[in-house]
C-alpha positions in Angstrom: 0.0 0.0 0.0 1.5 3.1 -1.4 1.6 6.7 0.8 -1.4 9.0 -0.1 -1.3 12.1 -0.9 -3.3 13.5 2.1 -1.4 11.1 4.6 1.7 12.5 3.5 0.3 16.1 4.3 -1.0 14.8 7.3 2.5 13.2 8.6 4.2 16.7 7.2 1.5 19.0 9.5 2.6 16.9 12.6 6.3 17.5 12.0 5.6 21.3 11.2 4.0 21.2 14.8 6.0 23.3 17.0 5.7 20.6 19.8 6.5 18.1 17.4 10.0 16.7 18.8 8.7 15.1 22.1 6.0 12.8 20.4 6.3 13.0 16.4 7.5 9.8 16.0 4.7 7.8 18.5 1.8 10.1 17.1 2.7 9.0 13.4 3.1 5.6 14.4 -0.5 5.4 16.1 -2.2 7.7 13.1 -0.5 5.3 10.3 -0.1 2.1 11.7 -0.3 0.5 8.1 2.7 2.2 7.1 6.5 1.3 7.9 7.9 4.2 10.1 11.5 4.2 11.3 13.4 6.3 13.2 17.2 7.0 13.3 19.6 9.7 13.7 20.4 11.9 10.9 23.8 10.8 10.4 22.9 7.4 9.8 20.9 8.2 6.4 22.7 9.5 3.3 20.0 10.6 1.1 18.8 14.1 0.7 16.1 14.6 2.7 12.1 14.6 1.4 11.5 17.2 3.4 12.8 19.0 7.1 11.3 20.0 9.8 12.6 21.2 13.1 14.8 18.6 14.1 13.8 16.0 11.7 14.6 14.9 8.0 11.6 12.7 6.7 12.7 10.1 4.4 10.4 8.3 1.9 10.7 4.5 2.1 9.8 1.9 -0.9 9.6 -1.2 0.1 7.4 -2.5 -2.4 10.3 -4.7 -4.4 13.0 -7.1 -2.9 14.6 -4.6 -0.6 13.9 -1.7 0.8 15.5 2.1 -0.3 15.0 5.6 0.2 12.6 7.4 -2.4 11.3 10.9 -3.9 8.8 9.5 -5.2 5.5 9.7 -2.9 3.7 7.5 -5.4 6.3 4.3 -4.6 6.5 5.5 -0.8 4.9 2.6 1.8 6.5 4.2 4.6 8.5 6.9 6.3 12.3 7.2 7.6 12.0 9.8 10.3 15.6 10.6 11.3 16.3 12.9 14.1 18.9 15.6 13.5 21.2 17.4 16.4 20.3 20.0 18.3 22.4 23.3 17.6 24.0 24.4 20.8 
């Protein structure tokens, strides 16, 4: 099951929240639970970002063939890669 359009603006307004960073990744989790969410740190994912917000880099995942990868492409996307980035100090 590919990523819709309106969940993917969905997941986007929840990471534009200002008080997303506490709870972003649980709240996705429990509002998509038939998509593949993961969460890392920023450093561990090579790929340009989809998209930023606050402290996070969403990633799209494809994991419709063999193995799994990063994708632009909403229309192949069956999950998200949310990866946390470092606070500035």
């Amino acid at each position: 099951m590919s990523l819709a359009a309106i969940e993917l603006a969905e997941i986007e307004q929840v990471l534009a929240s200002s008080d997303a960073a506490p709870q972003a990744y649980v709240e996705l989790r429990q509002r998509f639970p038939h998509l593949a969410c993961i969460r890392c740190d920023a450093s561990d994912v090579t790929e340009t970002p989809y998209r930023s917000f606050g402290t996070f880099d969403l990633h799209l995942l494809d994991s419709a063939d063999h193995c799994a990868a990063i994708t632009d492409d909403p229309a192949r996307a069956t999950g998200i890669v949310l990866a946390k980035r470092a606070v500035a100090s």
